[in-house]
Residue frames as qw, qx, qy, qz and C-alpha x, y, z in Angstrom:
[[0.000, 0.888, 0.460, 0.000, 0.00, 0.00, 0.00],
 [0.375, 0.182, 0.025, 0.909, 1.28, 3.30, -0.90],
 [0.225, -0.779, -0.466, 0.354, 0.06, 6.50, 1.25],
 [0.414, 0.412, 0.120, 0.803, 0.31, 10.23, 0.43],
 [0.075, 0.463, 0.377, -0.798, 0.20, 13.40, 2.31],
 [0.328, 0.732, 0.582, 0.135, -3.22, 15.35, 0.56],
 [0.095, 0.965, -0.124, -0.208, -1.68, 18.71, 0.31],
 [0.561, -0.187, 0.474, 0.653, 1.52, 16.91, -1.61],
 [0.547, 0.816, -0.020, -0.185, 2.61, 18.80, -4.48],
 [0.797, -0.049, 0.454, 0.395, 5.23, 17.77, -7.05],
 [0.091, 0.684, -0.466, -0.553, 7.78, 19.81, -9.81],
 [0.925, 0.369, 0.009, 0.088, 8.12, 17.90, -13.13],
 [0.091, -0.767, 0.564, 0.291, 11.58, 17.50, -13.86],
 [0.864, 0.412, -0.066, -0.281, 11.55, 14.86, -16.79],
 [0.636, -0.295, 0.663, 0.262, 14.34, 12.22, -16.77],
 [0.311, 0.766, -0.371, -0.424, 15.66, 12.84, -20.60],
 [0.161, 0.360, -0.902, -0.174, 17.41, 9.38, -23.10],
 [0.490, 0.063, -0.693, -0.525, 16.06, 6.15, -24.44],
 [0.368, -0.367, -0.840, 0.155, 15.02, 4.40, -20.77],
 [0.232, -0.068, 0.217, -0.946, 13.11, 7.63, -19.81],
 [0.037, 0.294, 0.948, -0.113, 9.89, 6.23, -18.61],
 [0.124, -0.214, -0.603, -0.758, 6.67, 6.66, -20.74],
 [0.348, 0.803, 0.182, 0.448, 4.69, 9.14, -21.00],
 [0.538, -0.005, -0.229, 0.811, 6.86, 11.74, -20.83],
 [0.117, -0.697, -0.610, 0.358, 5.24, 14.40, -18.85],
 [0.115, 0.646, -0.061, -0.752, 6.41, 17.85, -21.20],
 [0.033, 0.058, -0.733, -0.677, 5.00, 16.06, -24.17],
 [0.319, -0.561, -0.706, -0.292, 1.41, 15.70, -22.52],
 [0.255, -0.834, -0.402, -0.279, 0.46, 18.91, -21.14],
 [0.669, -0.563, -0.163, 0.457, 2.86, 19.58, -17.86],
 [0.240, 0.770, -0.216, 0.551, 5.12, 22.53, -17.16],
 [0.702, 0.096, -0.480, 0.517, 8.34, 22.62, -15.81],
 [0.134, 0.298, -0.115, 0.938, 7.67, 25.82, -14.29],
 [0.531, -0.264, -0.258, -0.763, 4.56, 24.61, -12.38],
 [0.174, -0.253, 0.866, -0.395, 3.39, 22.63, -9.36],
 [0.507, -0.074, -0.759, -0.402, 1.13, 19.36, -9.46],
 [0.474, -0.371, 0.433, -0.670, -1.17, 17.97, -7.05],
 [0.009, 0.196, -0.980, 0.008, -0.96, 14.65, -6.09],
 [0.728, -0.161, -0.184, -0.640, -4.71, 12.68, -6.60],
 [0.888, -0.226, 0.227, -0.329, -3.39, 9.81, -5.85],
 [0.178, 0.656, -0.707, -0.193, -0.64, 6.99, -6.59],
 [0.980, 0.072, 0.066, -0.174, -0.08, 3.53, -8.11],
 [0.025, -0.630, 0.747, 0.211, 2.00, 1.17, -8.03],
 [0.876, 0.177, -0.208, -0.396, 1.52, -1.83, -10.04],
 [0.870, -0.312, 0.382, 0.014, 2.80, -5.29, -8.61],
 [0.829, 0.367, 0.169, 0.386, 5.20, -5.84, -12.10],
 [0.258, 0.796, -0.117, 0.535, 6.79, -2.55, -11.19],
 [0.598, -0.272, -0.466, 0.593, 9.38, -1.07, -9.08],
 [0.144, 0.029, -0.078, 0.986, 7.91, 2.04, -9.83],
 [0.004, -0.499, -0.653, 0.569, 5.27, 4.04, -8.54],
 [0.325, 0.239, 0.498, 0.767, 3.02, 6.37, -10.47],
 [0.021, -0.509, -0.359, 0.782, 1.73, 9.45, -9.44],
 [0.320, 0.520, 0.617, 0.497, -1.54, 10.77, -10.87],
 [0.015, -0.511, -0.089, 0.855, -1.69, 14.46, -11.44],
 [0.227, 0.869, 0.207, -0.388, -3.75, 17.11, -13.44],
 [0.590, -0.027, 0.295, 0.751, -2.23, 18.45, -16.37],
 [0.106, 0.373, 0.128, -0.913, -2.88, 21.94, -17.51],
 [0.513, -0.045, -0.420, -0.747, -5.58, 20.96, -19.84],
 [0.633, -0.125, 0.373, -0.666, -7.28, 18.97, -16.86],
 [0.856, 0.048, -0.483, -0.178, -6.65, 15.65, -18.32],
 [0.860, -0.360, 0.289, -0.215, -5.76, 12.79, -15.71],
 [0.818, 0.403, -0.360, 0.197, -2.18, 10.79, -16.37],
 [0.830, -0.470, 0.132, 0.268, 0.02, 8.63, -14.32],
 [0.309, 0.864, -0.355, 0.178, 3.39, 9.53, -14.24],
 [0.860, -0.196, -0.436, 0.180, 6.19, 7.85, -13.24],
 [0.350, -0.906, -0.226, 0.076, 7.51, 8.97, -10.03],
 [0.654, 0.069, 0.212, 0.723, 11.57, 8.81, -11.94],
 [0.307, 0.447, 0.244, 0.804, 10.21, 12.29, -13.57],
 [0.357, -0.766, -0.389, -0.368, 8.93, 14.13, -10.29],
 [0.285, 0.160, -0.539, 0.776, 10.57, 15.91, -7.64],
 [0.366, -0.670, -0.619, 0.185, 8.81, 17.06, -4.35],
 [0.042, -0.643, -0.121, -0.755, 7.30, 21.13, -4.85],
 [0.113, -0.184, 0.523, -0.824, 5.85, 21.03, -0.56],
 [0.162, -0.586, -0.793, -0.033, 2.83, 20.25, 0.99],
 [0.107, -0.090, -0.020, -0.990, 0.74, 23.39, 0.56],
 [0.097, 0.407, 0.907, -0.049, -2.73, 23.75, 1.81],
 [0.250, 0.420, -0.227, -0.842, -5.14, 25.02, -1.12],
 [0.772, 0.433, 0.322, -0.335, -8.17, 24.06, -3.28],
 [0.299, 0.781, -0.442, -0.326, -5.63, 24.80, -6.16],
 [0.972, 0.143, 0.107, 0.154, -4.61, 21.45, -8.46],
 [0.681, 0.430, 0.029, 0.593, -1.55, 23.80, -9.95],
 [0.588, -0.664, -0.002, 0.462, 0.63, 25.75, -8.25],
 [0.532, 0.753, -0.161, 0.351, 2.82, 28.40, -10.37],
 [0.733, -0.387, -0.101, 0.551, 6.47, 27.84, -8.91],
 [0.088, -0.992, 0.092, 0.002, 8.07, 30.90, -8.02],
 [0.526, 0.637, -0.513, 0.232, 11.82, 31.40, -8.48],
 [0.236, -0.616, 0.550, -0.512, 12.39, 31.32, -4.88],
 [0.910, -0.002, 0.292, -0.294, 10.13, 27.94, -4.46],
 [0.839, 0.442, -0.317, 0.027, 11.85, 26.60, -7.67],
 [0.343, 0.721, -0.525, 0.295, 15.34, 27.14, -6.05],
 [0.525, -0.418, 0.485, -0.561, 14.25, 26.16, -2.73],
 [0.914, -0.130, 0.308, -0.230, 13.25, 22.58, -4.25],
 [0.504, 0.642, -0.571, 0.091, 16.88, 21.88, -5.40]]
């Protein structure tokens, strides 16, 4: 069982070459430059990875894997998307 905090938010940061795990999240909708709210997460029993479903800015639903996702804070707000400030951005280095 995987658990999540409900005010998680997440940064894309896209893992880049030929084992980059599919889909890649700035070819379907995401911005780097933007925080994600977490709806929820799978992990499928054939996998060592986890996938984290988030919003994309045209409100479509898609697992991601969690290889292309960094942790943006736990922020409490109705808000699915978060614009990341410079200060926020730097801050989640």
């Amino acid at each position: 069982m995987l658990a999540f905090h409900p005010q998680l938010f997440v940064r894309i940061a896209e893992l880049d070459g030929p084992r980059a795990p599919m889909p890649r999240p700035l070819s379907s909708g995401f911005n780097p430059d933007r925080a994600y709210r977490v709806l929820g997460v799978y992990n499928p029993s054939e996998s060592s990875d986890a996938y984290f479903i988030l919003p994309n800015d045209r409100d479509e639903m898609w697992f991601i894997c969690q290889r292309h996702l960094r942790f943006a804070g736990l922020h409490d707000t109705s808000a699915h998307h978060l614009d990341l400030t410079h200060e926020h951005a730097s801050a989640a280095d």
